[in-house]
C-alpha positions as CSV (number, residue, x, y, z in Angstrom):
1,X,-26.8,-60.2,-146.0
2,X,-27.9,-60.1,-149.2
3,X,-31.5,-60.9,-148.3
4,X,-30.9,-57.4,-145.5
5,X,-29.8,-55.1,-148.1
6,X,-33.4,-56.6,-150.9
7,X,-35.4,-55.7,-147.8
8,X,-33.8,-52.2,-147.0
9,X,-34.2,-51.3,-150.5
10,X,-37.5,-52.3,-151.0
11,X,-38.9,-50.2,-147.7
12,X,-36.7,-47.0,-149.3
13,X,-38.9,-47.6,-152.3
14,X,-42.0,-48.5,-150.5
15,X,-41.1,-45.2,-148.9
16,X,-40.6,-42.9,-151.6
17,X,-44.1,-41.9,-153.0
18,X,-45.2,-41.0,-149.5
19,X,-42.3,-39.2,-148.5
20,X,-42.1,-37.2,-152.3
21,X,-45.9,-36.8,-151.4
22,X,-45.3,-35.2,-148.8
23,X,-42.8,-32.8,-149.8
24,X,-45.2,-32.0,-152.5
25,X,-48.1,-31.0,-150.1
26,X,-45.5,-29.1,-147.6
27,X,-44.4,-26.7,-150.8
28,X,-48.0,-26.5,-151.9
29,X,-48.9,-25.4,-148.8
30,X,-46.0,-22.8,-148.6
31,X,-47.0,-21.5,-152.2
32,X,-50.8,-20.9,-150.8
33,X,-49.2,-19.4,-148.0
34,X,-47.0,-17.1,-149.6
35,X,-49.2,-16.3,-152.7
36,X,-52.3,-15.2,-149.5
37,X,-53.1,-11.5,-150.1
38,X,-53.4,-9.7,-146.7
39,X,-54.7,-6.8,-146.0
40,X,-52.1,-3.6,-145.4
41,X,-52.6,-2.0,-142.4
42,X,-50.7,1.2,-143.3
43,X,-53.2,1.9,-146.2
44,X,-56.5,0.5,-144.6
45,X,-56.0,2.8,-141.7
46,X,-55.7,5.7,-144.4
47,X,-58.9,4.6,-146.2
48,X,-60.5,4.1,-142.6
49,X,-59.6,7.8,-142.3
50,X,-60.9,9.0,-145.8
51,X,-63.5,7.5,-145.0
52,X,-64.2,9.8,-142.3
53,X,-63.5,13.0,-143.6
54,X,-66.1,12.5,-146.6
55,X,-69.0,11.7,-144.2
56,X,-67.6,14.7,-142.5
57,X,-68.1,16.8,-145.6
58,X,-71.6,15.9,-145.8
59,X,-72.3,15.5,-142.1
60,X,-72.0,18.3,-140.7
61,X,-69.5,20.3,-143.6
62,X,-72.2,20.4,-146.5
63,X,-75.2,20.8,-144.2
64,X,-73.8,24.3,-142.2
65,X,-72.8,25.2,-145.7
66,X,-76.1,25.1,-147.0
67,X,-78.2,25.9,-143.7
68,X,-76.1,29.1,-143.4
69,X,-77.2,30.3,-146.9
70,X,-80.9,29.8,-146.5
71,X,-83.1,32.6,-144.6
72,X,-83.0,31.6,-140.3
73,X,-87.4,30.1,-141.1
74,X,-85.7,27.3,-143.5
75,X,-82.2,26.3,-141.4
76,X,-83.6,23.4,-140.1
77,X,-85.3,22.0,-142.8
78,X,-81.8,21.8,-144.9
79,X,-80.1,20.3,-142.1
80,X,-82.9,18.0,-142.2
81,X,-82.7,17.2,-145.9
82,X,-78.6,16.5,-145.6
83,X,-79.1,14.3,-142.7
84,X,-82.1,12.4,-143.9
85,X,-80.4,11.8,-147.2
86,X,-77.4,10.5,-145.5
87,X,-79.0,7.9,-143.8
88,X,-81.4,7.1,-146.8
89,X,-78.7,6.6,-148.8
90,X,-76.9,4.6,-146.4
91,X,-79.4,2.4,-145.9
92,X,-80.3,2.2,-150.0
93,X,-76.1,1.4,-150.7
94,X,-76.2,-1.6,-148.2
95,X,-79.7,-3.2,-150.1
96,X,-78.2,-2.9,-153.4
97,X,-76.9,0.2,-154.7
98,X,-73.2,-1.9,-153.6
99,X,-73.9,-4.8,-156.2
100,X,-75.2,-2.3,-158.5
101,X,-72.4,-0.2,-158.8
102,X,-69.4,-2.4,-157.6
103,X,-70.4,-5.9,-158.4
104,X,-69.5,-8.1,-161.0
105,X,-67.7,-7.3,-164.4
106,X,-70.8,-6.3,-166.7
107,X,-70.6,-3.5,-169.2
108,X,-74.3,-1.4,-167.9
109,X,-74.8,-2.6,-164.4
110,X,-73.6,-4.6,-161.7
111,X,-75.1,-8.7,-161.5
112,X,-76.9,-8.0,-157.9
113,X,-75.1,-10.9,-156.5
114,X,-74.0,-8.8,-153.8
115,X,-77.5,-7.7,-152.7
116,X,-77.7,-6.9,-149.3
117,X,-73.5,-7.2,-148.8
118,X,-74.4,-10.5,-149.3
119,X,-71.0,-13.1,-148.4
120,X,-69.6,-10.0,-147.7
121,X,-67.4,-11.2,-144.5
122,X,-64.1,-9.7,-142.9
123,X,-61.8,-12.1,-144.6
124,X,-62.7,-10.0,-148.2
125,X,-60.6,-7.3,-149.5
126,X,-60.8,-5.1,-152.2
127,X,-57.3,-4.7,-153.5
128,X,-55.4,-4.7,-149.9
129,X,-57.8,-3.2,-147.9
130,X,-61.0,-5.4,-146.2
131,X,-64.1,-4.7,-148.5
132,X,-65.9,-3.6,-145.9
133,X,-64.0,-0.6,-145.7
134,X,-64.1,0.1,-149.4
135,X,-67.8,-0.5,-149.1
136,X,-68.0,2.3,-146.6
137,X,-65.7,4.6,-148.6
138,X,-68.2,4.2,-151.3
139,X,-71.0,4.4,-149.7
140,X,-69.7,8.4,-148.3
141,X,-69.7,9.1,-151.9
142,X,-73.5,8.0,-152.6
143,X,-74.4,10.1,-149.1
144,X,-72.7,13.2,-150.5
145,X,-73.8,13.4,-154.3
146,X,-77.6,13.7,-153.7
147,X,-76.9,15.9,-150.6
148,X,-75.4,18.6,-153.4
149,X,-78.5,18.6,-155.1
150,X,-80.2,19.7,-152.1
151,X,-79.1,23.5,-152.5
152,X,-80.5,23.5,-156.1
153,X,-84.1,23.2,-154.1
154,X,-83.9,25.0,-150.7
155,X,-87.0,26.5,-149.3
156,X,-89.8,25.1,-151.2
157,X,-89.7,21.7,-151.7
158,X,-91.7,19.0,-150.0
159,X,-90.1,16.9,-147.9
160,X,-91.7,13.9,-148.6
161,X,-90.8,14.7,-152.7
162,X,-87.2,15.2,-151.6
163,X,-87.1,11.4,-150.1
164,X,-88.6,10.0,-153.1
165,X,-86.5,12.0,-155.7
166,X,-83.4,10.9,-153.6
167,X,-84.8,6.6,-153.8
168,X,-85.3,6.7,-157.3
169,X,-82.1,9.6,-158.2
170,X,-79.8,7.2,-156.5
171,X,-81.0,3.8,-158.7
172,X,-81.8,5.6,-161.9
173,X,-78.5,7.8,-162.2
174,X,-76.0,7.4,-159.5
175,X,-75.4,3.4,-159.0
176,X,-75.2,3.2,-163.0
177,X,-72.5,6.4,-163.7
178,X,-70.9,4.7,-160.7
179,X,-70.7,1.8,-162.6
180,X,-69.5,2.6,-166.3
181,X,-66.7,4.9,-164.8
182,X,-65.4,3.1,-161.5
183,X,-67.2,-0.3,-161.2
184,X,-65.8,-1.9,-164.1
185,X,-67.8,-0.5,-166.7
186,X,-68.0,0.7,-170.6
187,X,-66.6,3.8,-169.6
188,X,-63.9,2.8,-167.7
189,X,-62.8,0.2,-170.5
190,X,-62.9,3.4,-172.9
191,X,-60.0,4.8,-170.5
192,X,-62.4,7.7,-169.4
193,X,-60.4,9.7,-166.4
194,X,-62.2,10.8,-163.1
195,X,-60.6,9.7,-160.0
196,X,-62.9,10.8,-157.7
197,X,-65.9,12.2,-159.4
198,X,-66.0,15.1,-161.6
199,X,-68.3,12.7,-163.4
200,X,-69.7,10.7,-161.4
201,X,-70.6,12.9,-158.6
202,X,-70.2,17.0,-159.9
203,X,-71.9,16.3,-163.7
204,X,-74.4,14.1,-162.3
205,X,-75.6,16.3,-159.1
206,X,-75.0,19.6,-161.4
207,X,-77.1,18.9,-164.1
208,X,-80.4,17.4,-162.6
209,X,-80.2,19.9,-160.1
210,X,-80.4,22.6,-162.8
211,X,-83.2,20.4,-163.9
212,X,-85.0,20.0,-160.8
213,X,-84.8,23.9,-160.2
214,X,-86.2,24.5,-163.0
215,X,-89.0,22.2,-162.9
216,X,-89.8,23.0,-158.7
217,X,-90.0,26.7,-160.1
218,X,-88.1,30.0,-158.4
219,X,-88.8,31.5,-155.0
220,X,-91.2,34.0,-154.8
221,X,-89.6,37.3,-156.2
222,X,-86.9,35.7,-158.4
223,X,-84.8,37.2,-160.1
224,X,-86.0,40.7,-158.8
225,X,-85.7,39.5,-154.6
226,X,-82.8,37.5,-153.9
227,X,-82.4,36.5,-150.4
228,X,-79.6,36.7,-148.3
229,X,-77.4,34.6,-146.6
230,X,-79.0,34.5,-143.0
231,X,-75.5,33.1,-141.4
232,X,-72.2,33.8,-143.8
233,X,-70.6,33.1,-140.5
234,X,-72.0,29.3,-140.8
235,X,-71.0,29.0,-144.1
236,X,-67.9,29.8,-143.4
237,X,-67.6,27.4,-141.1
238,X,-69.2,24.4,-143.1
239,X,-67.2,25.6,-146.1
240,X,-64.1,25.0,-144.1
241,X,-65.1,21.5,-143.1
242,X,-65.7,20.5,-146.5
243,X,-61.9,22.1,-147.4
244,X,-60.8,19.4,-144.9
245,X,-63.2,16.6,-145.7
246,X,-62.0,16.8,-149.8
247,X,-58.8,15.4,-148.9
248,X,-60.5,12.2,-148.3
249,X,-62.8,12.4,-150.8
250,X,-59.3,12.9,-153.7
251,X,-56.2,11.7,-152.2
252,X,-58.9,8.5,-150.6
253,X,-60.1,7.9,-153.8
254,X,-56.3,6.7,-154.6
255,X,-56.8,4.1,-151.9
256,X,-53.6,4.0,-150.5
257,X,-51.3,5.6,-148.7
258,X,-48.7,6.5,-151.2
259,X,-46.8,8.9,-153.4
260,X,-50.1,9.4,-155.5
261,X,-52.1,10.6,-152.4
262,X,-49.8,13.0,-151.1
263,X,-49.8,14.5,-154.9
264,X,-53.5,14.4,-154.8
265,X,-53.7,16.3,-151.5
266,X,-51.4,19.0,-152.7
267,X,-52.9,20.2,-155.7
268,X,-56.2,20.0,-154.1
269,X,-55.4,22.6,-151.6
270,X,-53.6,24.4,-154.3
271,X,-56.4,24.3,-156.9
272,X,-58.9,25.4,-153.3
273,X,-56.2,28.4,-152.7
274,X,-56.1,29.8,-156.0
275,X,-59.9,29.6,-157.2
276,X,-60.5,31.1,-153.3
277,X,-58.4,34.2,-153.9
278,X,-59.4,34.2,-157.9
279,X,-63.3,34.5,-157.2
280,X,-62.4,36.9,-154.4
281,X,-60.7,39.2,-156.5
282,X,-63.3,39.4,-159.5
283,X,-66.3,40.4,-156.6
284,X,-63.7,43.0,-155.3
285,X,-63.3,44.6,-158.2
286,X,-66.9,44.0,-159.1
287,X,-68.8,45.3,-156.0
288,X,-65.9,46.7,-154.3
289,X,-66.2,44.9,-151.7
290,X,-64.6,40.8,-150.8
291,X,-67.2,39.1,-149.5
292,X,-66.8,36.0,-146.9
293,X,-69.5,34.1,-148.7
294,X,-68.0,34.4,-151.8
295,X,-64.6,33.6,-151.1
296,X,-65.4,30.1,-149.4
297,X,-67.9,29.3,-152.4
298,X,-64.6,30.3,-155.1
299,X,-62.9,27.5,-152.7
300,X,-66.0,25.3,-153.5
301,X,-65.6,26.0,-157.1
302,X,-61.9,24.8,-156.8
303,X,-62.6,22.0,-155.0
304,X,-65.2,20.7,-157.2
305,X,-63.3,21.6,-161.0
306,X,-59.9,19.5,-159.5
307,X,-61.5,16.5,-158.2
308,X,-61.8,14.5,-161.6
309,X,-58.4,15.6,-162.5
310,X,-56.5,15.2,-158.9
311,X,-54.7,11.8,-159.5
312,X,-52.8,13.4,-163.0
313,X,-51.8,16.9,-162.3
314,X,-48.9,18.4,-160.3
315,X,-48.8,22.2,-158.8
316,X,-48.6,23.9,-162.4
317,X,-51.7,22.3,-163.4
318,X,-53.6,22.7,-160.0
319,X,-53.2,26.3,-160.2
320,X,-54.4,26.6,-163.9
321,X,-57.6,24.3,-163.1
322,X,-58.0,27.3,-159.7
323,X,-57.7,30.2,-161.8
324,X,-60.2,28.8,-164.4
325,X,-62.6,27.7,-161.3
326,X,-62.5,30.7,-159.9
327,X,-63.3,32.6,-162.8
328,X,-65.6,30.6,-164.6
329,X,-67.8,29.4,-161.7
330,X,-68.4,32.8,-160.7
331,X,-69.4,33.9,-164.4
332,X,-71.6,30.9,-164.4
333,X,-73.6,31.5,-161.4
334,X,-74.5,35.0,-163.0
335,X,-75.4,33.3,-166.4
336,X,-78.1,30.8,-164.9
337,X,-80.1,33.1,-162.5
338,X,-79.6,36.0,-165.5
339,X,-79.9,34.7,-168.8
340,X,-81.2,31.2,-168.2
341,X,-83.8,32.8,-165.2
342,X,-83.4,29.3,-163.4
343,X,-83.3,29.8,-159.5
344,X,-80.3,26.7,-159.0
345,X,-80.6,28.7,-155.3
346,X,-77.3,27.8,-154.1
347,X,-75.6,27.8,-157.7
348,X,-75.3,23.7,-157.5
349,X,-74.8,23.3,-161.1
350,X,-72.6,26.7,-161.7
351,X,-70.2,25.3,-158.6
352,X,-70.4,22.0,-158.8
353,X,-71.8,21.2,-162.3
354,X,-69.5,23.7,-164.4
355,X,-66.5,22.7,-162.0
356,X,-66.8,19.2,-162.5
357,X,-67.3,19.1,-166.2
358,X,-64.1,21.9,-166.4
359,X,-62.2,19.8,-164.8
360,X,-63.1,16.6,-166.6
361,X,-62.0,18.0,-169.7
362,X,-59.3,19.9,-168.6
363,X,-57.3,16.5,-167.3
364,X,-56.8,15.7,-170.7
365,X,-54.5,19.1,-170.8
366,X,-53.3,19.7,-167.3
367,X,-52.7,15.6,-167.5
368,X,-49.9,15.7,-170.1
369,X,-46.3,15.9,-169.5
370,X,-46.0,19.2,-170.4
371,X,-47.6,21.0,-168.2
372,X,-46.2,18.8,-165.1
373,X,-49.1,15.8,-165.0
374,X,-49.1,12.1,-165.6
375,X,-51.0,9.5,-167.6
376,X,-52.2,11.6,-170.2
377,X,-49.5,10.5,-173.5
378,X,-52.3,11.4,-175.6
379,X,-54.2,14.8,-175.3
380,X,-56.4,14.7,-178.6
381,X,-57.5,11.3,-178.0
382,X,-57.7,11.7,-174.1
383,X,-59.9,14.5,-174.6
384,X,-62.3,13.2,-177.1
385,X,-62.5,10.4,-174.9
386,X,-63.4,12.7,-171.9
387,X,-66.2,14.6,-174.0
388,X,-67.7,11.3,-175.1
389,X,-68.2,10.4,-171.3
390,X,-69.6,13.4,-170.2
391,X,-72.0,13.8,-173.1
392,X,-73.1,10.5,-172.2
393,X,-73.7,11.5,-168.5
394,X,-74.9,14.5,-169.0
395,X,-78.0,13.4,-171.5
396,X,-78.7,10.1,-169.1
397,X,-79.2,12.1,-165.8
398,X,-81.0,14.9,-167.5
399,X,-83.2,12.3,-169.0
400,X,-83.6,10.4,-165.8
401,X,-84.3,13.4,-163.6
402,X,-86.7,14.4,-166.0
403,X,-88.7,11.1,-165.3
404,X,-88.2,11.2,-161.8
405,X,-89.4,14.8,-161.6
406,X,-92.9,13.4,-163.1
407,X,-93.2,10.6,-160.8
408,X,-93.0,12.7,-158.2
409,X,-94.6,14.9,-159.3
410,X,-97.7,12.7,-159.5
411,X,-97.3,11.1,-156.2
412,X,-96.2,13.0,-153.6
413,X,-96.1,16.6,-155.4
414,X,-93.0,19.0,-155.6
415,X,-93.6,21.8,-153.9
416,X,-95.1,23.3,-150.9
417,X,-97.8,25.7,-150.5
418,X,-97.0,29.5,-151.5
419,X,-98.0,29.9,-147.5
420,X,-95.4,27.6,-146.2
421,X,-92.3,29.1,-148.6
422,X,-93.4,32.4,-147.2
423,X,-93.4,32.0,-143.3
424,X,-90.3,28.9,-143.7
425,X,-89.9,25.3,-143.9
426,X,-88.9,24.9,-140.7
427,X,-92.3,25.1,-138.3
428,X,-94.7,23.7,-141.4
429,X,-92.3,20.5,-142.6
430,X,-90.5,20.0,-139.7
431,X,-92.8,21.4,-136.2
432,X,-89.2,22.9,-134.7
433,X,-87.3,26.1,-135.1
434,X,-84.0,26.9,-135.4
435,X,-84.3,30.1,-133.3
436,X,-86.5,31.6,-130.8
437,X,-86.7,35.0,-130.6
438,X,-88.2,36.2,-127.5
């Protein structure tokens, strides 16, 4: 008997490392389990969504806005510019402007290990949605910015200039910016505010197109000719689109479908609203008459000056940031083709540029507490901190545009014959018409 219960014992011990093994590996694997990010379905089919509605901005939103402000000879050709840009750009993110902006953690510039969405596969997220669909959020971003600069340009560039300028606009400017402010950067570690781009995509675009206008020269007649809008009822209509799109391009740029996007979606529309009505009012009472063109372009303005500060205001603060777009966009767009005699055509840097940098500083105010906003304890130091960014910005993509302008400048050439601006882009750049008159 004895002998029975030595042997039982000495299996149970035999035993026990195996079975404790065991157990071990079984809560291991549970831990792995449990501790296993997933993707969230609820907020990747809202960023799927954004997603949409900023290439919707661009493509077809941006480009009716634009082709309806040109004269009927050059329709085409800026259709053709927003659309060839898109794909350009596209094409230009999945190569490397990606690993540029997004990849890795260094201070300048991404490490390129990403280079062609390189290992990129479906089991990646981004936070808790798949990386591929923050890839393609991005990459609506990149189509748009350089598509703003188009209107700074219309009717007498080259087309071949444009494609070049856009290459080298995106690497030298865009993928960097991108990367201090949202990829990790210097900027970003300074606690610099912009949630979706009064720096990165309104300062940038703004101030080299003021600098590519002035360089490509005016139209013929500027500022005594001005041209007219061929189509307001086009630009209406692509003015409205981008209204819709900029809902993905804010309350998406929270990426997730929470409390903070439906604030973001509100006091965009507010901030639209009230600069819409502001600018309205101030041409009434100017030429006595409210124009359709103008109204939609106020809702530009007010689209554009609460982007960077759409994650940290409420109501109170979207209307302020309206009223301020409204009025100081419009006085802006006066100032450059007056005083600074630079024919920005479709006021890119007075909309975009001014609205952008307004609102970028104006987040460290609208931001606080007091006025109804979050994340902003600090005004004084939240504000310095917001000058030191866009000062920064500002200086590189002037200085970078600058250099692109004279590479293209000595390649391909800026601008087209005196000939071809007269009788339209269109039939000389493109061989089609928009409209045939017969």
């Amino acid at each position: 008997m004895k002998n029975t219960h030595r042997l039982i014992l000495f299996l149970l011990l035999s035993l026990a490392p195996g079975f404790l093994f065991a157990q071990e590996a079984g809560l291991t694997a549970v831990a792995e389990q449990v501790t296993q990010v997933t993707a969230d379905s609820g907020n990747t089919a809202w960023m799927l969504t954004a997603t949409v509605l900023v290439l919707f901005m661009t493509l077809p939103g941006l480009a009716l806005f634009y082709g309806g402000l040109v004269r009927a000879q050059n329709v085409l050709s800026v259709l053709m510019h927003c659309f060839a840009i898109a794909c350009l750009a596209s094409v230009m993110w999945v190569l490397c402007l990606y690993t540029m902006s997004f990849s890795g953690g260094g201070a300048w510039l991404g490490d390129f290990q990403q280079f062609g969405l390189k290992g990129v596969t479906t089991a990646d997220l981004s936070g808790d949605v798949p990386e591929s669909v923050f890839i393609m959020f991005q990459m609506t971003f990149a189509i748009i910015t350089p598509g703003l600069i188009v209107g700074a340009f219309v009717e007498r560039m080259k087309f071949s200039a444009i494609l070049l300028f856009t290459a080298l606009w995106l690497v030298l400017v865009y993928a960097p910016v991108t990367h201090w402010v949202w990829g990790g950067g210097w900027l970003q570690g300074r606690g610099v505010i912009d949630l979706a781009g009064g720096i990165v995509v309104h300062a940038t675009a703004g101030i080299s197109a003021l600098l590519l206008a002035y360089f490509v020269g005016p139209r013929e007649g500027f500022p005594k000719k001005l041209h007219i809008p061929h189509s307001p009822g086009m630009v209406m209509i692509g003015a409205s689109m981008l209204w819709v799109g900029w809902f993905g391009f804010n309350a998406g740029s929270q990426l997730a479908a929470n409390e903070s996007a439906g604030m973001t979606m509100l006091v965009t529309h507010i901030s639209a609203a009230v600069a819409s009505l502001t600018w309205m009012m101030i041409e009434w009472n100017k030429t006595g008459k409210p124009g359709l063109v103008g109204i939609v372009t106020g809702m530009v303005a007010g689209l554009a000056s609460i982007t960077p500060a759409s994650g940290n205001v409420g109501p109170l603060g979207a209307v302020l940031i309206g009223l301020m777009a409204g009025s100081i966009c419009y006085f802006a767009c006066g100032f450059v083709k007056g005083k600074l005699k630079i024919d920005d055509t479709l006021d890119v840097f007075a909309v975009h540029g001014v609205g952008g940098i307004m609102g970028t500083i104006m987040v460290a105010v609208f931001g606080t507490a007091a006025f109804g906003g979050t994340g902003v304890d600090d005004m004084v130091g939240q504000l310095g901190i917001q000058l030191f960014a866009l000062a920064v910005v500002i200086a590189w993509s002037a200085v970078a545009t600058a250099i692109i302008v004279f590479v293209c400048k000595k390649t391909t050439g800026l601008r087209v014959d005196r000939e071809v601006e007269h009788t339209g882009l269109d039939l000389a750049e493109h061989g089609e018409t928009a409209y045939h008159f017969e």
